[in-house]
VEXFIKE-44838 format. One line per 5 residues: number of its first residue (from 1); their letters; for each residue x, y, z of N, C-alpha, C. Coordinates in steps of 0.2 Angstrom, whole numbers, plus 2048, in hexadecimal, padded with zeros to 3 digits. Layout:
! residues N
NUM	A	X Y Z X Y Z X Y Z | ...
END
This chain:
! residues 295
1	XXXXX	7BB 7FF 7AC 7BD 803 7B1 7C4 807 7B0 | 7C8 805 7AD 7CE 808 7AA 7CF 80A 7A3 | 7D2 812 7A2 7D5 815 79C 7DB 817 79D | 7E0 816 798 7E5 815 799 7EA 814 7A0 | 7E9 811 7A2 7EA 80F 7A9 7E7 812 7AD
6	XXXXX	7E3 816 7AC 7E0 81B 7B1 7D9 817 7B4 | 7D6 818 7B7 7CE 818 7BB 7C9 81C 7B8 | 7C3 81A 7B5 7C0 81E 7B0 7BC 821 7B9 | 7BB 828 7B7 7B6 82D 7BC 7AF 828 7BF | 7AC 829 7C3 7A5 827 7C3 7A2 82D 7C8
11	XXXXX	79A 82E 7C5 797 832 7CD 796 838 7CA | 793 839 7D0 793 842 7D1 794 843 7D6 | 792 849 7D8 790 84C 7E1 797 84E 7E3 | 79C 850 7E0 7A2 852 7E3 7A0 85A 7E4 | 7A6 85B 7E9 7A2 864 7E9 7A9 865 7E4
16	XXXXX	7A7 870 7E3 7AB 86F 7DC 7B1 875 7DE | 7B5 870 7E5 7B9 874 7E6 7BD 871 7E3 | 7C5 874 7E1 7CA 870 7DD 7CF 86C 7E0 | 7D0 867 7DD 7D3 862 7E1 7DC 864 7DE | 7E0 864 7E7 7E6 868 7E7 7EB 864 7E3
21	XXXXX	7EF 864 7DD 7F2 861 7DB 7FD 861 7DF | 7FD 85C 7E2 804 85A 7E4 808 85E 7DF | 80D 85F 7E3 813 865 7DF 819 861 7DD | 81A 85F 7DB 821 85C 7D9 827 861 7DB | 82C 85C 7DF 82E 85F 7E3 836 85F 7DC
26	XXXXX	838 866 7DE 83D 86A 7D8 844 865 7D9 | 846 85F 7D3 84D 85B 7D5 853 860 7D6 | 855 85C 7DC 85E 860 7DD 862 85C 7D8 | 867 85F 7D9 86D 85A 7D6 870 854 7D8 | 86F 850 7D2 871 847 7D5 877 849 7D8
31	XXXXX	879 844 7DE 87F 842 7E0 884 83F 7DC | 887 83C 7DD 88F 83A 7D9 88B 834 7D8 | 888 832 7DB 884 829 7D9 87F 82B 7D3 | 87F 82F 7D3 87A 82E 7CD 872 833 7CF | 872 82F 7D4 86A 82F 7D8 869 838 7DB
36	XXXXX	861 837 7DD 860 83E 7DE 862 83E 7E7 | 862 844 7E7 865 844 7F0 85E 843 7F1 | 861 841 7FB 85B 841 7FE 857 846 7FF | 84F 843 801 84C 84B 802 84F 84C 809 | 84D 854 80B 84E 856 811 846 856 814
41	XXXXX	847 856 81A 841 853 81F 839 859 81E | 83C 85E 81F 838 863 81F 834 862 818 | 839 862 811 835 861 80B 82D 85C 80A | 832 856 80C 831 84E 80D 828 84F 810 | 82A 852 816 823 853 81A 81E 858 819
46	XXXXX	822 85E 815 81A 860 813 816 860 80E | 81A 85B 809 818 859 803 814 853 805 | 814 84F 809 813 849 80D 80B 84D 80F | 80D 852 814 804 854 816 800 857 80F | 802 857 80D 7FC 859 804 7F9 855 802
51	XXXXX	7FE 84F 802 7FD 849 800 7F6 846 803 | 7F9 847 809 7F3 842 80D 7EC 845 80E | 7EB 84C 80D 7E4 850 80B 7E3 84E 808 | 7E7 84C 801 7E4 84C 7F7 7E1 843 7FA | 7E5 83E 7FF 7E4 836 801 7DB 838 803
56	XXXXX	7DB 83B 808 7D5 83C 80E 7CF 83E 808 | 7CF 843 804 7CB 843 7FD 7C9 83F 7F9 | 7CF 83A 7F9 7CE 834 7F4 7CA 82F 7F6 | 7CA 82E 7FD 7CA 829 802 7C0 82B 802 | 7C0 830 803 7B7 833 801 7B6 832 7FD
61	XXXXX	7B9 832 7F6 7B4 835 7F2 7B3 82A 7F1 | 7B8 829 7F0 7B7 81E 7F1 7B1 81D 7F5 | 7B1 81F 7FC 7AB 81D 7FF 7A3 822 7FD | 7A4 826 7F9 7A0 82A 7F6 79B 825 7F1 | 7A1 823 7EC 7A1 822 7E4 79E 81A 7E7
66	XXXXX	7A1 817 7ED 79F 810 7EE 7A5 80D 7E8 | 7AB 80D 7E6 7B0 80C 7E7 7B5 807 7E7 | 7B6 801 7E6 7BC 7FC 7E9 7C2 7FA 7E4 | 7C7 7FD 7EB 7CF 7FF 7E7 7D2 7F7 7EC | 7D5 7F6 7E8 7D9 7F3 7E8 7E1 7F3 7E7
71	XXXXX	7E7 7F5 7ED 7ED 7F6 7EA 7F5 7F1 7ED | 7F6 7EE 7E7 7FC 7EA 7EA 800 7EA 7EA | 805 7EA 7EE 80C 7ED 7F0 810 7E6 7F0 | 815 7E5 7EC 81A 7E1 7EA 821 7E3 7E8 | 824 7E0 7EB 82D 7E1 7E8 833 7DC 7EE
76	XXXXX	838 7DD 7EC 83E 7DD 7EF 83C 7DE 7F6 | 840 7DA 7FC 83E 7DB 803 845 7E1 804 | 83F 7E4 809 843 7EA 80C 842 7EF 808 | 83F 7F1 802 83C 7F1 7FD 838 7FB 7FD | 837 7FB 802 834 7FF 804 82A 7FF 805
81	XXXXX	829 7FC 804 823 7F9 804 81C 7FB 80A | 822 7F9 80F 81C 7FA 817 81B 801 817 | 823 806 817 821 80C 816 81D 80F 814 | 81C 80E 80C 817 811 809 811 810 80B | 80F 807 80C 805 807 80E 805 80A 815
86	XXXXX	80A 80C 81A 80C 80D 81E 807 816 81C | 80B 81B 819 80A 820 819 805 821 814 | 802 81C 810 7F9 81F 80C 7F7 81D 812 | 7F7 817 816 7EF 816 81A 7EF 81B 821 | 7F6 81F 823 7F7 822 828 7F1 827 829
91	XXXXX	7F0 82A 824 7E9 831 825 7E1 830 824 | 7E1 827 823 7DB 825 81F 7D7 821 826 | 7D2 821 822 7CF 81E 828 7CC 816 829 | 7CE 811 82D 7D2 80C 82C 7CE 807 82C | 7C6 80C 82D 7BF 807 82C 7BC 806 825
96	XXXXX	7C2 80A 820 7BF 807 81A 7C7 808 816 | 7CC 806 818 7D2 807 815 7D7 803 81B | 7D8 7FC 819 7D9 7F7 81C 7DF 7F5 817 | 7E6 7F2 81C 7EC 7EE 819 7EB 7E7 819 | 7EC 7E2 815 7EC 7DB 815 7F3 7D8 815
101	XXXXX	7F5 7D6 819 7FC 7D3 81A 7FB 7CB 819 | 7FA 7C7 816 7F9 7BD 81A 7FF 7BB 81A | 7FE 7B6 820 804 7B4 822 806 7AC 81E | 808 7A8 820 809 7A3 81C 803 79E 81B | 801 79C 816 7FB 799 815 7F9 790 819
106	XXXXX	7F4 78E 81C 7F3 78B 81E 7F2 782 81A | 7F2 77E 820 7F3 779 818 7EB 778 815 | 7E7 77A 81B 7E0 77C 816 7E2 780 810 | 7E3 787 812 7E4 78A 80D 7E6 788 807 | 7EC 785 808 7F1 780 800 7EC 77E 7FF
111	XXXXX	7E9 779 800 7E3 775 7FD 7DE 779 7F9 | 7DC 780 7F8 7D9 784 7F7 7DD 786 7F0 | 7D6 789 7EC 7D8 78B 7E4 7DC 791 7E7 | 7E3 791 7E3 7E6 797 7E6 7E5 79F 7E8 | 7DF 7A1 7E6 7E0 7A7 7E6 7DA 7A8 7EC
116	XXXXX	7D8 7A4 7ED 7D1 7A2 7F1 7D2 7A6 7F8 | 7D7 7A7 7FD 7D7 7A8 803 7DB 7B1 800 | 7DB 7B2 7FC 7D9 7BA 7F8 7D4 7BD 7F8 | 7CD 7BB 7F7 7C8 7BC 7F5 7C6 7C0 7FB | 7C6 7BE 802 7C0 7BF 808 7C2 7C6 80A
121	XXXXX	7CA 7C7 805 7CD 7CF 80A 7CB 7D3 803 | 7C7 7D3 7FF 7C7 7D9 7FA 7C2 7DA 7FC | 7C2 7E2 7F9 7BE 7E8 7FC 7B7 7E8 7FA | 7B2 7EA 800 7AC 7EB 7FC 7AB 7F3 7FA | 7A4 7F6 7FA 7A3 7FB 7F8 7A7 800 7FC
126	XXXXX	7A7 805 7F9 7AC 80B 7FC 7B3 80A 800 | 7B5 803 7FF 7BC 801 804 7C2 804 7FF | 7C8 802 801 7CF 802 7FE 7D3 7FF 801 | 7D5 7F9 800 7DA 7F2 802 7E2 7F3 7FD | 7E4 7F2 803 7EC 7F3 7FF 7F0 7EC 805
131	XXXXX	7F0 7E7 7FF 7F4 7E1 7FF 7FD 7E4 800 | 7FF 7E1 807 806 7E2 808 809 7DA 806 | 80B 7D9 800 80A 7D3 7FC 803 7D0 7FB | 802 7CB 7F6 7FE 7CA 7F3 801 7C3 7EF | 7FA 7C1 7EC 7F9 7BC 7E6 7FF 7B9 7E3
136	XXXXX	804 7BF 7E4 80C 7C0 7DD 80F 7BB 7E4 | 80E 7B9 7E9 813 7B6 7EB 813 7B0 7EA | 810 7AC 7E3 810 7A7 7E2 817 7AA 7DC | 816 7AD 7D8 81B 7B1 7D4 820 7B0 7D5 | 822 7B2 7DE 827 7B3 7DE 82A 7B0 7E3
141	XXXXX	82A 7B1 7E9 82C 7AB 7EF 82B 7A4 7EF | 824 7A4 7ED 822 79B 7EC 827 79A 7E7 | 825 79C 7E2 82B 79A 7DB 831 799 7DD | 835 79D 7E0 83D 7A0 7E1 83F 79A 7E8 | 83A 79A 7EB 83D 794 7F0 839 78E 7F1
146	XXXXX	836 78A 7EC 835 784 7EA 82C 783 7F0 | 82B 78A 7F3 822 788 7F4 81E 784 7F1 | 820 785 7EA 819 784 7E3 81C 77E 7DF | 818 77C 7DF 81B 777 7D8 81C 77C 7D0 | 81F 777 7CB 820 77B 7C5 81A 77D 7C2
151	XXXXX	816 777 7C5 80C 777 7BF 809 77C 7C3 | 80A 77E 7CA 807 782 7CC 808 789 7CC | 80F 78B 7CA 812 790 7C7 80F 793 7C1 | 80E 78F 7BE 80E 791 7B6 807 791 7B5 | 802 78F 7BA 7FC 78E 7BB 7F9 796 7BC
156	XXXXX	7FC 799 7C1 7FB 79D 7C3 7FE 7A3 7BF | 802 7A4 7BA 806 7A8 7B7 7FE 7A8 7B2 | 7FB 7A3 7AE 7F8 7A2 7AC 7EE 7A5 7AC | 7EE 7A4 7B3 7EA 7A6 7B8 7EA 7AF 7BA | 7EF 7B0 7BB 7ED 7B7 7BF 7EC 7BC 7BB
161	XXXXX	7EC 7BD 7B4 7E9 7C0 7AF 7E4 7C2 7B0 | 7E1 7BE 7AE 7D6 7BA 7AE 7D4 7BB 7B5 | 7D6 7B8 7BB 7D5 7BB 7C1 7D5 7C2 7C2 | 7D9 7C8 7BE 7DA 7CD 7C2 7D4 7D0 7BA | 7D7 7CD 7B8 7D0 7D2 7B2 7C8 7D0 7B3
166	XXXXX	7C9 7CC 7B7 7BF 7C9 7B9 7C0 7CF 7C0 | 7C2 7CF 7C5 7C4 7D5 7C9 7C3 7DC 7C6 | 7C6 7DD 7C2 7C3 7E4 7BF 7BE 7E2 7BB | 7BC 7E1 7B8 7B3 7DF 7B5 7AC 7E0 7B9 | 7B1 7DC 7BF 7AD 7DE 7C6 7AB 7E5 7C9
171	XXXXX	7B2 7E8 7C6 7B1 7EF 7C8 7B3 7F1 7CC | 7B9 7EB 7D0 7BE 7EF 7D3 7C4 7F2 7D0 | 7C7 7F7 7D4 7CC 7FA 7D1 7D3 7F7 7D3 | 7D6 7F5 7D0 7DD 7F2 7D1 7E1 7F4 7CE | 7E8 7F7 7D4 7EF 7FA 7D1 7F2 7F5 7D6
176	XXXXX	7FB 7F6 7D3 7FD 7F1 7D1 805 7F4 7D5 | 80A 7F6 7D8 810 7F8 7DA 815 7F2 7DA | 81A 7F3 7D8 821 7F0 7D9 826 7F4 7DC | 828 7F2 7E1 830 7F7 7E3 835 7F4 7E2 | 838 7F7 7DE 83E 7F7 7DC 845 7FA 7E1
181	XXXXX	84A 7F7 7E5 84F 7F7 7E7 855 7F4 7E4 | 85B 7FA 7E4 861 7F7 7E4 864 7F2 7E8 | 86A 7EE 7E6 86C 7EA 7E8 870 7ED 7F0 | 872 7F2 7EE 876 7F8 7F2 872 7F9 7F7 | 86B 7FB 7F7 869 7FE 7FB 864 7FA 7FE
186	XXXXX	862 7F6 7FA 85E 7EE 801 865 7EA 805 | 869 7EA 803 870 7E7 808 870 7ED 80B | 871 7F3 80D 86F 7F8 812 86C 7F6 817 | 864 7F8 813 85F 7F7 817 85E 7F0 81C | 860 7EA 818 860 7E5 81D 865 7E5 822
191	XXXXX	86C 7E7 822 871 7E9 826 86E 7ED 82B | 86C 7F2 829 867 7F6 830 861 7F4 831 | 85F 7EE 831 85B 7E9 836 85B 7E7 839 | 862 7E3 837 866 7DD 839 869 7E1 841 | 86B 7E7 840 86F 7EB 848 86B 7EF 84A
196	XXXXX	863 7F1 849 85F 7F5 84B 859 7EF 851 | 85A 7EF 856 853 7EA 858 84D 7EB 859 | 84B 7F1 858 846 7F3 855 842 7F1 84F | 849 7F1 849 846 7EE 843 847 7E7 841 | 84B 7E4 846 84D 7DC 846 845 7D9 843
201	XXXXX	840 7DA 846 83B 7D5 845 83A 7D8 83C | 83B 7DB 83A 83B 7DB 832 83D 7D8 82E | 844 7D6 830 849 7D0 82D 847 7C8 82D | 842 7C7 829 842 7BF 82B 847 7B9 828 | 848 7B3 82A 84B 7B0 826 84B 7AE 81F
206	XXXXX	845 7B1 81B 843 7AF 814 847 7B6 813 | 845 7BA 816 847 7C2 811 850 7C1 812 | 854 7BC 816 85B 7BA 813 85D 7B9 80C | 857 7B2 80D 859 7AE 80B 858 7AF 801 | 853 7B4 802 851 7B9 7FA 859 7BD 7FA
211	XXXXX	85C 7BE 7FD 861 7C5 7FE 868 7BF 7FA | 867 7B7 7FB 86B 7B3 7FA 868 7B1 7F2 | 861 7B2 7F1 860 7AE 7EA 85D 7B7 7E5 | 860 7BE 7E6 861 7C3 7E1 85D 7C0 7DC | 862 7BE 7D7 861 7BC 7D0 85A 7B9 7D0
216	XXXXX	85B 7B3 7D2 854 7AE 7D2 84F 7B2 7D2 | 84D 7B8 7D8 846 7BE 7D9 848 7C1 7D2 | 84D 7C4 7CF 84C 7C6 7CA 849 7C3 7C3 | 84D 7BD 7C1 849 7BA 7BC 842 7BA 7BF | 83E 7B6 7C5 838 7B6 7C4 834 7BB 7C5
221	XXXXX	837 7C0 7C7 833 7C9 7C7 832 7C9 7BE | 837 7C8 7BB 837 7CA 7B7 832 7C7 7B1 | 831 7BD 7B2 82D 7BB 7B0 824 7BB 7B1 | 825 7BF 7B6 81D 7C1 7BC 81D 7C8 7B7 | 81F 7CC 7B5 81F 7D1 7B1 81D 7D0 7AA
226	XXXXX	821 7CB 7A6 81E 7C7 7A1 817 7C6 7A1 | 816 7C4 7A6 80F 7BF 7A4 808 7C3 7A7 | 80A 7C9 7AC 806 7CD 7AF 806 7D2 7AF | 80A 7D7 7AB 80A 7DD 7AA 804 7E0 7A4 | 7FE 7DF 7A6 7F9 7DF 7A1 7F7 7E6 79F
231	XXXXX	7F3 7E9 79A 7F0 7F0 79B 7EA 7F0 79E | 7E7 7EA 7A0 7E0 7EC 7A7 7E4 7EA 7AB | 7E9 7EA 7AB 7EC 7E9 7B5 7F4 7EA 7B4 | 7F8 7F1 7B2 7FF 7EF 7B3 802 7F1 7B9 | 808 7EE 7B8 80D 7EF 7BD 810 7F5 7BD
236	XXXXX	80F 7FA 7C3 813 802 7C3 81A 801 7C8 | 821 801 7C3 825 800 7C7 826 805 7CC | 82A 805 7D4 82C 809 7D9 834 80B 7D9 | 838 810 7D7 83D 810 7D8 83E 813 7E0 | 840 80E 7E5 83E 80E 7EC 847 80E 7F0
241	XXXXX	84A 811 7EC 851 812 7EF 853 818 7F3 | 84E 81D 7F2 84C 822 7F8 845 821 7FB | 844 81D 7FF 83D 81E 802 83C 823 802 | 83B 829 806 837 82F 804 834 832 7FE | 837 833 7F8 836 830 7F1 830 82C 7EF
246	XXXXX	833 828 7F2 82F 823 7F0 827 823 7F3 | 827 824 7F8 820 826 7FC 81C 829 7F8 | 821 831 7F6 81B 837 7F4 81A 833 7EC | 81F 82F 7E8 81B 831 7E3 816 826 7E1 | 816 825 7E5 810 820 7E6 80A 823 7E8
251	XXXXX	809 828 7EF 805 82C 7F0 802 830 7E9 | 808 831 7E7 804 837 7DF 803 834 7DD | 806 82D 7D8 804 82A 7D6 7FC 828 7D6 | 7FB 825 7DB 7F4 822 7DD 7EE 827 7DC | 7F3 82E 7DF 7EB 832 7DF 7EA 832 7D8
256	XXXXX	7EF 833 7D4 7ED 833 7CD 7EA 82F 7C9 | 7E8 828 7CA 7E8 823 7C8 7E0 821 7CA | 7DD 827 7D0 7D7 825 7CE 7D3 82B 7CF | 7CE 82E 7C9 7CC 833 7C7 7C9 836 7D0 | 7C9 83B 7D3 7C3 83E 7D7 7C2 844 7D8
261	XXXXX	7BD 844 7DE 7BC 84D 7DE 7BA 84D 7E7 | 7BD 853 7E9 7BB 854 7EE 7B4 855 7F1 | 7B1 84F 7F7 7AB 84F 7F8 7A9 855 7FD | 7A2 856 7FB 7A3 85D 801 79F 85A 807 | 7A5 85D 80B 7A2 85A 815 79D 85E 815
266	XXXXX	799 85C 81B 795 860 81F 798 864 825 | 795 86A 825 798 86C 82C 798 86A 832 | 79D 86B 836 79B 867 83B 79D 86E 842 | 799 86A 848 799 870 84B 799 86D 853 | 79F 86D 855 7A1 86D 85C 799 86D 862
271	XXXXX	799 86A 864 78F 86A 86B 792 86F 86F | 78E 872 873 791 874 87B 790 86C 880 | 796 86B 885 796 869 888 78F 867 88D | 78E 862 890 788 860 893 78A 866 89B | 782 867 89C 784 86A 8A1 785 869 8AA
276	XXXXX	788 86A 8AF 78C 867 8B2 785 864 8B5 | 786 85E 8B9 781 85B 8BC 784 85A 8C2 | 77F 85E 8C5 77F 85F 8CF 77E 857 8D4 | 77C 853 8CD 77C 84C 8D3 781 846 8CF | 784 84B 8CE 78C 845 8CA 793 847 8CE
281	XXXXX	795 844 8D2 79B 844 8D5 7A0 83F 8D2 | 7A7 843 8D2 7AD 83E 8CE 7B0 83A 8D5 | 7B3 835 8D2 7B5 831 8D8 7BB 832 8D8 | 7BD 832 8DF 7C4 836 8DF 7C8 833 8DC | 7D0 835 8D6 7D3 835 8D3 7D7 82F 8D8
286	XXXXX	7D9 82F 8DE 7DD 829 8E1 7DB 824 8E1 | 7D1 824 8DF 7D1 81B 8DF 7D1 815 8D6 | 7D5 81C 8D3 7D7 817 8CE 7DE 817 8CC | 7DF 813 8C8 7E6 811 8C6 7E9 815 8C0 | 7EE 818 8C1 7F1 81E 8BB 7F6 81B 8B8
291	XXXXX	7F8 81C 8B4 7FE 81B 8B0 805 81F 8B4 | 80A 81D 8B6 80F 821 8B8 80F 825 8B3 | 812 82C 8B5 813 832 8B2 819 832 8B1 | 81F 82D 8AD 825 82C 8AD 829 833 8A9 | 823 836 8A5 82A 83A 8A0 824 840 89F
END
């Protein structure tokens, strides 16, 4: 299914209009930190609606070709993460392009072969599932805060390889995201959770309690890298220290990543209204309940 890290084409039937290629937006000059400035809003969002055209294209020609993408988003919390599966699934249509988030495993579940309560959320034909975390939490959280035993760490290190390459064999497609954030700028972000109440329900107490154990996420990110950074399945890192950045070029990224062509729609053509009908009377507007008209 893959050359060099790419998605080999499948199919026909595309029509042979050309599919618009994303512009790379022209770098300003970095700030005194090093880093590139931020984008300005205007840029950010019209590059953004390209994008999402070149997404709603992709998202056909999958359900065309019959298709199943699988995409994992993994990193540091606060990370930028939500945002981005946030903005691919926002133009997509959600009846074949669905988010998996699982919450903490059940003790049925623990009794279960690890990857086992993974299986029922992969995608069938024509879908595209993007895991907001994934399988890697054995990698990383179970490891780093003593969920896992040693044997079942090392079990799974061992394991996820063979797993993910029986997965593509099958014929699904799997990409693979890391966000990477500074130290600098995840202590931001969690500080503006922390006084936002809006974003208060973001902050959990594990996502502290990682902010306390840095280094420990490092070694084992790094070990998870070691042992899973495969060429049928590698790891694409995220430099996620500007979120909007980060956005467009996961979006480019992706589109890149799997060969397509734009399908060609049918026309569509607006009915005339039904015509009025002499023994239908509306019920007067007082005998229901309206929404206050507050603003």
């Amino acid at each position: 299914m893959t050359v060099d890290g790419k998605v080999k084409n499948r199919g026909s039937g595309a029509s042979k209009s050309k599919r618009s290629k994303p512009v790379a937006l022209a770098p300003a000059e970095p700030s005194a930190d090093g880093r590139p400035p931020k984008l300005k809003t205007a840029a950010y969002e019209a590059e953004l609606a390209k994008l999402y055209t070149e997404l709603v294209k992709l998202q056909d020609w999958i359900r065309q070709q019959g298709l199943r993408v699988v995409l994992l988003f993994e990193g540091r919390d606060a990370a930028g993460k939500g945002g981005v599966i946030k903005r691919i699934t926002e133009p997509l249509n959600p009846r074949f392009c669905r988010v998996v988030a699982l919450g903490t495993p059940t003790e049925r579940e623990r009794s279960q072969w690890y990857f086992q309560r993974y299986v029922p959320h992969l995608p069938a034909a024509g879908e595209m599932v993007l895991f907001d975390r994934s399988w890697y939490n054995r990698a990383g959280v179970e490891h780093v805060m003593g969920f896992c035993s040693d044997e079942e760490y090392a079990e799974f290190l061992r394991s996820v390889p063979e797993y993910e390459k029986m997965l593509i064999r099958s014929g699904l497609i799997v990409i693979k995201y890391w966000f990477s954030v500074s130290d600098d700028e995840q202590e931001r972000r969690f500080r503006g959770r922390i006084e936002d109440r809006t974003k208060r329900w973001k902050l959990s107490p594990m996502d502290l309690e990682s902010r306390k154990r840095w280094f420990d996420y490092s070694r084992a990110k790094d070990a998870m890298f070691l042992h899973t950074d495969i060429p049928e399945s590698p790891w694409w890192v995220v430099n996620s220290d500007d979120k909007k950045r980060a956005r467009l070029n996961v979006i480019a990224h992706l589109l890149s990543m799997i060969p397509y062509h734009e399908v060609e729609q049918p026309v569509l053509k607006l009915p005339r209204r039904q015509k009025p009908d002499t023994n239908y009377a509306r019920p007067p507007i007082e005998s229901q309940r309206w929404v206050p008209a507050r603003y």
